[in-house]
PAZAPA-4460 file (N, C-alpha, C; in steps of 0.05 Angstrom, whole numbers, plus 32768, in hexadecimal, padded with zeros to 4 digits):
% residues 299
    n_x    n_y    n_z   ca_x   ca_y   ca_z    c_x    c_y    c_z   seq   type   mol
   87CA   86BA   85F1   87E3   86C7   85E7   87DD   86E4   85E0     1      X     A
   87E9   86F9   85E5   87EC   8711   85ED   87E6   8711   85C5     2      X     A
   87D2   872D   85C4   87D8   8739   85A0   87D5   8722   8591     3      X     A
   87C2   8704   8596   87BE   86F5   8589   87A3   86F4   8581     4      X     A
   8792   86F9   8571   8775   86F4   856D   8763   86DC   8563     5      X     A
   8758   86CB   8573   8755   86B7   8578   873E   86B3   855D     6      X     A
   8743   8698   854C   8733   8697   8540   870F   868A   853C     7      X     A
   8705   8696   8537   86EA   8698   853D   86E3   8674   8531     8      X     A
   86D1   866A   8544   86CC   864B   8540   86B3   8649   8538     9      X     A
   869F   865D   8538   8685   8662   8530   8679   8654   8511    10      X     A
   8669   8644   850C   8662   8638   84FD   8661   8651   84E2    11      X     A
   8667   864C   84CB   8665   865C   84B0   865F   8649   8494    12      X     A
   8655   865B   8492   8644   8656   8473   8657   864F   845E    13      X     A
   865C   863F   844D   866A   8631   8439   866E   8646   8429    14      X     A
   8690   8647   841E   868D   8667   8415   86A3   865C   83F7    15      X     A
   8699   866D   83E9   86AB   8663   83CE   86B7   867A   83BD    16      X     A
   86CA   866B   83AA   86DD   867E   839F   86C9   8693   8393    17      X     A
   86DB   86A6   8395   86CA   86BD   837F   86CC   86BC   8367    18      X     A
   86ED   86AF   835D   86E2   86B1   8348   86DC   868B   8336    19      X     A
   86D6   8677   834B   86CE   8669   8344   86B6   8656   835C    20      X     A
   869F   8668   8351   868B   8662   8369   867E   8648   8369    21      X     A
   868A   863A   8359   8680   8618   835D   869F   8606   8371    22      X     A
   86AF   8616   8376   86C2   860A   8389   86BD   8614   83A7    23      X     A
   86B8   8604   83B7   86B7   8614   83DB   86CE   860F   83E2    24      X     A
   86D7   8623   83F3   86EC   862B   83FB   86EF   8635   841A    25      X     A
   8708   8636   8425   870D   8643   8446   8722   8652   843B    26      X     A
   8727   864F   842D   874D   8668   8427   873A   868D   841C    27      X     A
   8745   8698   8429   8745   86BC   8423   8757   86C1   841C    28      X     A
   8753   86D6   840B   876F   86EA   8409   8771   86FE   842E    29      X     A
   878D   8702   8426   8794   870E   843A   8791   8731   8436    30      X     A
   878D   8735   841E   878E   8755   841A   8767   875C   8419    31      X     A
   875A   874A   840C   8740   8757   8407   8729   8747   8418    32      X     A
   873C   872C   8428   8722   8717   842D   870E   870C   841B    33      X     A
   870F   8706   83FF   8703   86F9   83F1   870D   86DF   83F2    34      X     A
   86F6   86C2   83F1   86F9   86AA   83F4   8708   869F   83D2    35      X     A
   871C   8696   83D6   8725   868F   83BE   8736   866B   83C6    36      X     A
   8731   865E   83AA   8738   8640   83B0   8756   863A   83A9    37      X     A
   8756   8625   83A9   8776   8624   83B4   8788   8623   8393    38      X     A
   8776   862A   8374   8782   8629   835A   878A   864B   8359    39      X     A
   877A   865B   836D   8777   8676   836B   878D   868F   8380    40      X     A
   8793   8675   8393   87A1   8684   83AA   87B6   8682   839E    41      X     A
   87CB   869E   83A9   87EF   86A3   83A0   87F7   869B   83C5    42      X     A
   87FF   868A   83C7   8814   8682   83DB   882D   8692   83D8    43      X     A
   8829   86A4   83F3   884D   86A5   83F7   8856   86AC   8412    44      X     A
   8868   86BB   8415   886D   86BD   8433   8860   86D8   843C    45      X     A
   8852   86E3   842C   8843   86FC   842E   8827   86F9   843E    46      X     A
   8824   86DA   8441   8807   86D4   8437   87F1   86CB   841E    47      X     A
   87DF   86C3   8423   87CA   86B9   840E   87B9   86CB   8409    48      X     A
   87C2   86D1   83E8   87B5   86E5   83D7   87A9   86DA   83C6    49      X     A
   8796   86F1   83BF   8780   86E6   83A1   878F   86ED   8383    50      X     A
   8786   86F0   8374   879A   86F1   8359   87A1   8716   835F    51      X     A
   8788   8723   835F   8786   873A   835A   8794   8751   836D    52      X     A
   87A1   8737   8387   87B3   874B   8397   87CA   873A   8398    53      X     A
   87D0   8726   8387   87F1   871F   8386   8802   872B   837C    54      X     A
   87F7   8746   836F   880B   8756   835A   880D   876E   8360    55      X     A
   881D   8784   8360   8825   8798   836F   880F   87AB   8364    56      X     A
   8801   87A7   834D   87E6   87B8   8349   87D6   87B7   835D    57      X     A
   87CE   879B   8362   87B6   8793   836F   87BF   8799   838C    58      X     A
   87DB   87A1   8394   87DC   87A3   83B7   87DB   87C5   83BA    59      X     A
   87E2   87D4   83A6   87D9   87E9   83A6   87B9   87F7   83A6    60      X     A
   87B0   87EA   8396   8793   87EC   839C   877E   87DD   83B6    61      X     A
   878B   87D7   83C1   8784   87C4   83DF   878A   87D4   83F5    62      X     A
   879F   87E5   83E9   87A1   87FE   83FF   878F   881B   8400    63      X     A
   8780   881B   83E8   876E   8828   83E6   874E   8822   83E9    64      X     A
   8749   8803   83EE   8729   87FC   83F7   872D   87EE   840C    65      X     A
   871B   87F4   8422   871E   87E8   843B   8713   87C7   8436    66      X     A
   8723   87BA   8443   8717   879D   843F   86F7   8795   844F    67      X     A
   86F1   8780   8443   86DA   877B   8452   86E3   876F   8468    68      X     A
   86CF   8760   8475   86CC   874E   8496   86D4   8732   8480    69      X     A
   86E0   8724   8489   86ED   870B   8484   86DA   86FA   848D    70      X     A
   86C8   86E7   847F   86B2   86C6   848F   86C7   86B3   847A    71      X     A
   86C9   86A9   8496   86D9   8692   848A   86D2   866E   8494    72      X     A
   86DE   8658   8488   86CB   8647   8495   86DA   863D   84AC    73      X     A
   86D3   8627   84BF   86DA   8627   84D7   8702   861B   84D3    74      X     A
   8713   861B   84DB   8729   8605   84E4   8739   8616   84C8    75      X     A
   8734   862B   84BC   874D   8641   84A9   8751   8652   84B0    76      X     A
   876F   8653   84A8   877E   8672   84C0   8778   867D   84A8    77      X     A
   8774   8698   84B4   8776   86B4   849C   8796   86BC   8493    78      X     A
   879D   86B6   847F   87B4   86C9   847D   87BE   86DF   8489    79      X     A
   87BE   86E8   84A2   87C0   86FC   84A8   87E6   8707   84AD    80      X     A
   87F4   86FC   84A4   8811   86FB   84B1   8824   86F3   84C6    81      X     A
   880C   86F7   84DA   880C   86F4   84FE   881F   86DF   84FF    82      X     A
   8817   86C7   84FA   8827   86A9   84FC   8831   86AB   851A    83      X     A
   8817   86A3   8531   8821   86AB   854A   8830   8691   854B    84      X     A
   882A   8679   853C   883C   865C   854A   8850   865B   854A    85      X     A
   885E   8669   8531   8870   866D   852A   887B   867E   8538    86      X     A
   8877   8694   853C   8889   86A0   8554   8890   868C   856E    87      X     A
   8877   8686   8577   887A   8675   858E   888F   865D   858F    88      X     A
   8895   8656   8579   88A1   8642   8573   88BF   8646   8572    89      X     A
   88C4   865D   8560   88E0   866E   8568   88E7   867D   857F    90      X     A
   88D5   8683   858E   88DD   8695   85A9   88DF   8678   85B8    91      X     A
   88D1   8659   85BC   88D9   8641   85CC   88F3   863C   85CA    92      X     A
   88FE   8640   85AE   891F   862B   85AE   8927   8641   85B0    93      X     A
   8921   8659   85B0   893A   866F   85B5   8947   8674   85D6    94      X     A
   892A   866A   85E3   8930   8668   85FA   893B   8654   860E    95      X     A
   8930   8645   85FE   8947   8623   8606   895C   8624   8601    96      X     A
   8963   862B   85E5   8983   8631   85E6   898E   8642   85F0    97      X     A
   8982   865F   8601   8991   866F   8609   899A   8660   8628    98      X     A
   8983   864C   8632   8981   863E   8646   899D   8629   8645    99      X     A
   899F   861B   8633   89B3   8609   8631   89CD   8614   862F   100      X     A
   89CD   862D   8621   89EC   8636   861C   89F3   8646   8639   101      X     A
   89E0   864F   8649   89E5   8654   8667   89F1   863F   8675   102      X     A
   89DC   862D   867A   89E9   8617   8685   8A00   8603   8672   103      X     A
   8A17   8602   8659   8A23   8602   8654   8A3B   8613   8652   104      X     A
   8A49   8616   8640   8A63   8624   8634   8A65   863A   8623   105      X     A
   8A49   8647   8621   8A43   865E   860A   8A31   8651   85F4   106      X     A
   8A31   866F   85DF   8A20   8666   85CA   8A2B   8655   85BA   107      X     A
   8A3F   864A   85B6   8A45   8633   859D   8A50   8622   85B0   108      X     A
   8A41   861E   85D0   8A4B   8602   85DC   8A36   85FF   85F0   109      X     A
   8A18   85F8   85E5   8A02   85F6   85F8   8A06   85DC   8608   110      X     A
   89FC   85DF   861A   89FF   85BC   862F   89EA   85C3   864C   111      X     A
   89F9   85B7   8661   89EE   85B2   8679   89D2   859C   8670   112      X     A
   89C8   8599   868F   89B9   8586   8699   89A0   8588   867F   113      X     A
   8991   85A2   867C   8979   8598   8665   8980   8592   864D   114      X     A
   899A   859D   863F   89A9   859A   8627   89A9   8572   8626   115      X     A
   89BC   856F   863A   89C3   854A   863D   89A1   8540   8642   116      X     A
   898E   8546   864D   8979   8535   8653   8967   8538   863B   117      X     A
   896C   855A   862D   8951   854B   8610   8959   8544   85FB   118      X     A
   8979   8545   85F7   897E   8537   85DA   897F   8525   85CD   119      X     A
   897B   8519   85BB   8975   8502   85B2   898E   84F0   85B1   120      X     A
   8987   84D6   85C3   89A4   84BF   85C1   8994   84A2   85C1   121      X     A
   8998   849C   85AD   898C   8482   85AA   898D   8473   85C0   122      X     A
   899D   8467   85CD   89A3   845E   85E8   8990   8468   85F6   123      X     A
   8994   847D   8604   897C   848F   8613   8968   848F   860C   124      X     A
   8955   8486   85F1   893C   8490   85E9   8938   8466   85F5   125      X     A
   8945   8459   85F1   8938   843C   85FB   893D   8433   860E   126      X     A
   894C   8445   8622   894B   8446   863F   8939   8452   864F   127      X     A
   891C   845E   863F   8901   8473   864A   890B   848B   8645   128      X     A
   8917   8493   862D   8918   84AE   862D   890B   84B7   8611   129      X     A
   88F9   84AC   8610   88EB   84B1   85F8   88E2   84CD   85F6   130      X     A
   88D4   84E0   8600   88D4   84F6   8606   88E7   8501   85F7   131      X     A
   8905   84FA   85F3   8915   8501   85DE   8917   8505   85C5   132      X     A
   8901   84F4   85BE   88F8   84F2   8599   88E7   8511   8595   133      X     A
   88DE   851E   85B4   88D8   8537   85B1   88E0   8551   85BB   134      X     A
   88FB   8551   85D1   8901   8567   85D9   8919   8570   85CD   135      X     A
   892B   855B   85B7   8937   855B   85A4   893D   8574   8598   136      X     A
   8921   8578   858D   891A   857E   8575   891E   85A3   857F   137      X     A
   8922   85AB   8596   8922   85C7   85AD   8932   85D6   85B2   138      X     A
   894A   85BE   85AC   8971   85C0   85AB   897C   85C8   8593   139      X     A
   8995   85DD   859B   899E   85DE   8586   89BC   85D9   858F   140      X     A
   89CD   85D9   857F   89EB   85D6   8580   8A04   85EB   8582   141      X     A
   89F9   8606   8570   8A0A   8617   8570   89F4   8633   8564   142      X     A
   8A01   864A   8571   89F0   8662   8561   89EB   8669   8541   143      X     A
   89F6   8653   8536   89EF   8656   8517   89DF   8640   8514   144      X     A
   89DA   862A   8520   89CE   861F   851C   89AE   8624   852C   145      X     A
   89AA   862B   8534   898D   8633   8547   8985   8647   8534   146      X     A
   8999   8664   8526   8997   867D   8519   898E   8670   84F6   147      X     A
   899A   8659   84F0   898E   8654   84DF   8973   8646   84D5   148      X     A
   896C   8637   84EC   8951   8628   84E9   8942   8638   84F5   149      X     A
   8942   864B   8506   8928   8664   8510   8927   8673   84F3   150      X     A
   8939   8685   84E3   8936   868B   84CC   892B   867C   84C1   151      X     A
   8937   8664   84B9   891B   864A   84A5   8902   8647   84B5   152      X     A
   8903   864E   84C5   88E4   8649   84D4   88D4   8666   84CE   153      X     A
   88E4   867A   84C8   88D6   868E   84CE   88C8   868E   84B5   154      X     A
   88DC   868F   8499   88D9   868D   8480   88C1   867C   8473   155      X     A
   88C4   8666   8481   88B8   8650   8472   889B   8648   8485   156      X     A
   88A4   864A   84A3   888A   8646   84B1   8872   8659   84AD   157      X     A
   8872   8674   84AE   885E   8689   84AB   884B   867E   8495   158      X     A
   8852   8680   8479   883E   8671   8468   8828   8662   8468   159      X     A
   883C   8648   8478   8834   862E   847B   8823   8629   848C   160      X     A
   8825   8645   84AD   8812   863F   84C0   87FE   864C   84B5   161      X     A
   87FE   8667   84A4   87E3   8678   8495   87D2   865F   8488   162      X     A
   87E1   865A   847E   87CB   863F   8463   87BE   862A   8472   163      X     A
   87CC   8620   8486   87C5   8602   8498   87AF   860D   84AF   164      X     A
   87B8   8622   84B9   87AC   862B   84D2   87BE   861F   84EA   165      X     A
   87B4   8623   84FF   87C9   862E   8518   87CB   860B   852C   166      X     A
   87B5   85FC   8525   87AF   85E5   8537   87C2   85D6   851D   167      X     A
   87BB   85CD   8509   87C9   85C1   84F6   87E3   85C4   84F9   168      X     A
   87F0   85D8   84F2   8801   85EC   84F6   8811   85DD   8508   169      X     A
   880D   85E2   851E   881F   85D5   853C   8820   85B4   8536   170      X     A
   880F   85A6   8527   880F   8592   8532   881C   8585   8519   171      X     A
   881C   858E   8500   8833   858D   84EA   884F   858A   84FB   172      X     A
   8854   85A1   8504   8875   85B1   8516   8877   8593   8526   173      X     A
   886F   858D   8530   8874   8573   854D   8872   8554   853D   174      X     A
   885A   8554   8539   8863   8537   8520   8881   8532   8512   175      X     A
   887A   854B   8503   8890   8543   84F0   88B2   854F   84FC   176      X     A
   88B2   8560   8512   88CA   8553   8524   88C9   8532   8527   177      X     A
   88B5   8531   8539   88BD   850F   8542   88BF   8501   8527   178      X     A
   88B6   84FD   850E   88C8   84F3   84FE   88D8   84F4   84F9   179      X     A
   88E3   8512   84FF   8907   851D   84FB   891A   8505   850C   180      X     A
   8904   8503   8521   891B   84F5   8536   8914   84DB   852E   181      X     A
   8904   84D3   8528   890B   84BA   8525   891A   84B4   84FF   182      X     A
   8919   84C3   84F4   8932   84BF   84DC   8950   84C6   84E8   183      X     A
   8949   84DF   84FD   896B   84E0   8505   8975   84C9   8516   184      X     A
   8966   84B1   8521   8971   849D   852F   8972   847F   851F   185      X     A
   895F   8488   8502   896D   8470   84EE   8985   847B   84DF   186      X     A
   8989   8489   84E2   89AC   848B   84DC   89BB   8498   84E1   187      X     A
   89B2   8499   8502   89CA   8498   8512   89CA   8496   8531   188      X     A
   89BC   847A   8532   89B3   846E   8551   89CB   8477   8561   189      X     A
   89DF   847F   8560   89F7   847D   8575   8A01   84A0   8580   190      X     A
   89EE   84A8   8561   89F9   84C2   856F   89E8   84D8   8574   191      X     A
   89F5   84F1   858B   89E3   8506   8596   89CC   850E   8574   192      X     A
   89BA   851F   857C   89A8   851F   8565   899A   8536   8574   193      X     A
   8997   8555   8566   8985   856E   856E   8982   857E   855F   194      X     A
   8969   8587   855E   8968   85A4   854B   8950   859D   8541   195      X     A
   8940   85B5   8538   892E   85BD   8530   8925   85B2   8514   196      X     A
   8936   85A8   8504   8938   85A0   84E2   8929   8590   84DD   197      X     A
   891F   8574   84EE   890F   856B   84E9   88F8   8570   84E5   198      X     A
   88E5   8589   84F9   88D0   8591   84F1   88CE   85A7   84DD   199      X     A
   88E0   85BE   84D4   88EB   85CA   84BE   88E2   85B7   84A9   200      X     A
   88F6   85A2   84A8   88EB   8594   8494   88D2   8589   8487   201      X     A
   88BE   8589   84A3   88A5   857C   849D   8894   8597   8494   202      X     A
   8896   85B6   849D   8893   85C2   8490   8893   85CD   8472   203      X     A
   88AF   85CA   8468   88BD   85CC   8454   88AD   85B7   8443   204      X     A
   88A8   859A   844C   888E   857C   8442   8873   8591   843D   205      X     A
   886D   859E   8457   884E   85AD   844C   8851   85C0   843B   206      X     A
   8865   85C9   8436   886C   85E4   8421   8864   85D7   840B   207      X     A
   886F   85BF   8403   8877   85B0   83E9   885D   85B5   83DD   208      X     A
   8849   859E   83F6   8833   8598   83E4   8821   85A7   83DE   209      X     A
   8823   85C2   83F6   8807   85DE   83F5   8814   85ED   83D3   210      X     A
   8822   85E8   83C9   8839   85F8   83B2   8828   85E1   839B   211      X     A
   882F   85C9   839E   8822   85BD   838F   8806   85C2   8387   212      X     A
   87F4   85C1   83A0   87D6   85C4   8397   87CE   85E1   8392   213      X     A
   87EA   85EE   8399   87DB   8607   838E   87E4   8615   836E   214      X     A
   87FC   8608   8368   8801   8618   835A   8805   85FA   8337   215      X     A
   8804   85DE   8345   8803   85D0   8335   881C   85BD   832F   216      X     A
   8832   85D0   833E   885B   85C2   833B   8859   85BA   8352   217      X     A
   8874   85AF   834D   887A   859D   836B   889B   85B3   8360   218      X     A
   889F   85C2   8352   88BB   85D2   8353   88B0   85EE   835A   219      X     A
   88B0   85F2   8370   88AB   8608   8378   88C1   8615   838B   220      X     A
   88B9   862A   839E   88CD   862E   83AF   88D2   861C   83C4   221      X     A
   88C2   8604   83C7   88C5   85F6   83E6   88D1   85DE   83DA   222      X     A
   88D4   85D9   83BD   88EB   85C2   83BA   8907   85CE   83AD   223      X     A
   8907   85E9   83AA   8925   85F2   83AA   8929   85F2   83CC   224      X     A
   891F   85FC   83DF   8924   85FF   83FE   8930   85E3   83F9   225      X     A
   8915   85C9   83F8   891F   85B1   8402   893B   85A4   83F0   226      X     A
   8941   85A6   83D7   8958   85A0   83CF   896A   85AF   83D4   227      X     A
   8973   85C1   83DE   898F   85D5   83E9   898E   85C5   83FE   228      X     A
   897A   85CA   8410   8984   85BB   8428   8986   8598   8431   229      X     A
   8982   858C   841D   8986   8573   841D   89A0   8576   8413   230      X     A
   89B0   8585   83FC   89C9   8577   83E9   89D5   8583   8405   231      X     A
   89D0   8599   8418   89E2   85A7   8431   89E2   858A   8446   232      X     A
   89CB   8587   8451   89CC   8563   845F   89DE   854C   8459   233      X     A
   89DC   854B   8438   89F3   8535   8431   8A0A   853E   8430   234      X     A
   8A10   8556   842E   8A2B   8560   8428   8A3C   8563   8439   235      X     A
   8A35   8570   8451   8A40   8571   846C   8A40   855D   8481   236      X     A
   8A57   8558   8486   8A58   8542   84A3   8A4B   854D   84B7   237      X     A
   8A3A   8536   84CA   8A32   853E   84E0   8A15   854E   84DA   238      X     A
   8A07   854B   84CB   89F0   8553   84CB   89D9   853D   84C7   239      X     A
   89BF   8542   84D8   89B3   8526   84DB   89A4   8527   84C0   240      X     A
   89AC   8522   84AA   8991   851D   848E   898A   8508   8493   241      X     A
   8987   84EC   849F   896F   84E6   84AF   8957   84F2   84B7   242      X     A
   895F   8505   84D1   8951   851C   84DD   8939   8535   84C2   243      X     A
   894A   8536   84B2   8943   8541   8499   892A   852F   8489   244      X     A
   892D   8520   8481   891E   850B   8476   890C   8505   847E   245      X     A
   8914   8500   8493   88FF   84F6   84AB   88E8   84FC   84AD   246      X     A
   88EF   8523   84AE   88DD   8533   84B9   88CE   8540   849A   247      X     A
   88DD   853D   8485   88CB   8548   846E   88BF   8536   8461   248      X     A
   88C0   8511   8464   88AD   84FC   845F   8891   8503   8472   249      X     A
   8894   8504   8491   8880   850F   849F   8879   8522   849A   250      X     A
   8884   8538   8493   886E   8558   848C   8866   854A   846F   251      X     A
   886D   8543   8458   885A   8531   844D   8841   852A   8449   252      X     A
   8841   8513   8459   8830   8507   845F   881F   850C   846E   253      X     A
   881F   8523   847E   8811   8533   848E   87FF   8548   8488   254      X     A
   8803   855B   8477   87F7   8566   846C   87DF   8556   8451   255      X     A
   87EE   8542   8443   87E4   8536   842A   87C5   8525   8445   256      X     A
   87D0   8522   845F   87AD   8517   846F   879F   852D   8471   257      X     A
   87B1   854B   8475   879A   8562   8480   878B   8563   8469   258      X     A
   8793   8562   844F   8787   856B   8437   8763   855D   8434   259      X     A
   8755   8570   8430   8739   855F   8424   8732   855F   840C   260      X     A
   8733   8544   83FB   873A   854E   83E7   8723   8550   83D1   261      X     A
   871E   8559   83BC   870C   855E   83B5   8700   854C   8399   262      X     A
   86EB   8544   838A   86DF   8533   8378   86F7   853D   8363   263      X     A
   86FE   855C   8364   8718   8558   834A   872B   8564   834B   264      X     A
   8735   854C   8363   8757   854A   836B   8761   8561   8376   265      X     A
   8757   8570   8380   8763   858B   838A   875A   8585   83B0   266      X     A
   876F   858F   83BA   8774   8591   83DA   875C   85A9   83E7   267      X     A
   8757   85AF   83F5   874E   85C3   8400   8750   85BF   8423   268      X     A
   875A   85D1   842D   875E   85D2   844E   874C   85D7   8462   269      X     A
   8734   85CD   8466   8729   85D8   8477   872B   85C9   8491   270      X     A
   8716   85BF   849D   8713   85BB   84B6   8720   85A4   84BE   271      X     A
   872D   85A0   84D0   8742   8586   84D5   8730   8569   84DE   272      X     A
   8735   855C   84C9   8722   854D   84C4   8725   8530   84D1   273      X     A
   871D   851A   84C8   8726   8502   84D6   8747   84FA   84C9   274      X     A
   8744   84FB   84B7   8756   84F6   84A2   876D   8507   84AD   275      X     A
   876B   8526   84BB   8787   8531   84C4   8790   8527   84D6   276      X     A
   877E   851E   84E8   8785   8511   8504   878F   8500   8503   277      X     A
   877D   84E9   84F8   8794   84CB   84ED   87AD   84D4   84DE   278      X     A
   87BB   84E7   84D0   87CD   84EA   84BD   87E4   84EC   84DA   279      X     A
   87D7   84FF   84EB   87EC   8506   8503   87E8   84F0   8515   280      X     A
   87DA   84D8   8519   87DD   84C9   852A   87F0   84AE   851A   281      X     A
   87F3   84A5   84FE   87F4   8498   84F4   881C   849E   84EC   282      X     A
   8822   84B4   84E9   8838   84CC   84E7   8846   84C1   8500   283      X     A
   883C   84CC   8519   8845   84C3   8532   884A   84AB   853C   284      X     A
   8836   8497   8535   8841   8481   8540   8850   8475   852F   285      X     A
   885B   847E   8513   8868   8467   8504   8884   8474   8509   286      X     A
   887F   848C   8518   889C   8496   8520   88A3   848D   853A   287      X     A
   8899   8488   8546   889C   847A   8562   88A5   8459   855D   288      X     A
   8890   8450   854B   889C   8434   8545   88BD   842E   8534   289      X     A
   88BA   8444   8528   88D7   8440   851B   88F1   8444   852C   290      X     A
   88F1   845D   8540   8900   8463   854E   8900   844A   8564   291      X     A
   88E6   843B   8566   88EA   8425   857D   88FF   840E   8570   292      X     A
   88F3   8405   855A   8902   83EE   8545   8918   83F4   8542   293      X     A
   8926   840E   8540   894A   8419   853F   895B   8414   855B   294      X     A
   894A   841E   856F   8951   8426   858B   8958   8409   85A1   295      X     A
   8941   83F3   8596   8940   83DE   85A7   8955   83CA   85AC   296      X     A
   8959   83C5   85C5   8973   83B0   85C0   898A   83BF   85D1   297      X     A
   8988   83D9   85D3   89A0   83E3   85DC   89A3   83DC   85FE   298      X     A
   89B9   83E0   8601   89C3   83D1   861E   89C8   83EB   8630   299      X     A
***
């Protein structure tokens, strides 16, 4: 990928907080490159800072010492802003939907042949169109609706891919869609089902818990996100909170496997371990089995 700098896989030396050198750590600040643990890092959409550059003192003085060279340990993204997945991820559905509303009626009437073949219809997903529990998730319905989940993606994903790293990252986004889809087809096997919200949501699940271990609440900014947009789910007709649920039980549970966790109770992110793999294999198939157990039977 063009202006993307690939991260270095090279074996590194166990590297720990500065200012608590009996914790090892993979998280840097983004302004100075010092290794700091996850009681010490400021999460935000800025990036992962150390105490001493979360505050408009400390970013001022960051602009006056050159940083050092960043060693970091293997399988942690650097804070750097970039969030190439995340682009990638919004330039895919921007282009599918520009694709669908061609071959439909305009921007608030997408359709034609790929629109009808990837959306999610219960019927169709147990007739072999399972493939649907994931191209679903690509579609959107109208230009406020695509304009608003690329904004929540933009907002909320950048962070989330800095902290997790870029392999995690993607594979959070796809899991916890297909749980989207399979909550949007327990309640509502009968009808069309698309959009991006389910993996949003599983995002919005990893926001929760990186907020938690870092800062100690579970009321942070990623459970005001997640309660606005749940009382918006129940409130309005025609929106899949299924799909919603779905997908923020799986971002969940997905992240809480990437976590390694430590002798005193604290998470730390490093290298994707057995435990992440099974979280995304275990994620996936219970979303496949549920969507099968809803789906079966149909004529």
């Amino acid at each position: 990928m063009p202006g993307v700098t690939l991260a270095r896989m090279s074996t590194a030396e166990p590297r720990y907080c500065y200012r608590h050198p009996d914790r090892e750590t993979g998280l840097s600040c983004s302004e100075c490159g010092r290794p700091i643990c996850a009681d010490c890092a400021n999460f935000g959409p800025v990036g992962i800072r150390c105490p001493d550059h979360a505050t408009a003192s400390g970013r001022r003085s960051a602009t006056r010492v050159k940083p050092r060279p960043v060693r970091r340990a293997p399988g942690i993204a650097l804070a750097s802003g970039q969030a190439p997945v995340t682009r990638a991820l919004i330039a895919i559905n921007v282009v599918i939907y520009l694709i669908t509303v061609s071959q439909g009626g305009g921007l608030n009437a997408p359709g034609g042949s790929l629109f009808y073949k990837w959306i999610l219809y219960g019927p169709e997903v147990e007739h072999g169109g399972w493939y649907r529990l994931v191209t679903a998730m690509f579609l959107h319905a109208s230009i406020i609706h695509i304009g608003f989940n690329m904004f929540a993606l933009w907002v909320i994903g950048r962070p989330v891919e800095q902290y997790l790293g870029r392999a995690r990252y993607l594979g959070l986004y796809f899991i916890s869609g297909l749980a989207g889809s399979a909550g949007g087809l327990v309640q509502a096997p009968h009808s069309p089902i698309l959009g991006a919200s389910g993996a949003i949501f599983g995002i919005l699940g990893a926001m929760l818990i990186i907020e938690w271990q870092v800062t100690g609440r579970l009321a942070g900014n990623a459970m005001t996100w997640i309660v606005i947009n749940l009382v918006i789910s129940f409130s309005i007709p025609n929106i899949s909170w299924g799909g919603h649920v779905g997908g923020l039980i799986g971002g969940i549970l997905i992240t809480l496997a990437y976590a390694h966790w430590s002798d005193r109770g604290r998470a730390q992110y490093g290298q994707l371990g057995l435990g992440g793999v099974l979280g995304l294999i275990v994620v996936a198939a219970g979303s496949v089995a549920v969507a099968y157990l809803k789906v079966r039977g149909y004529s």
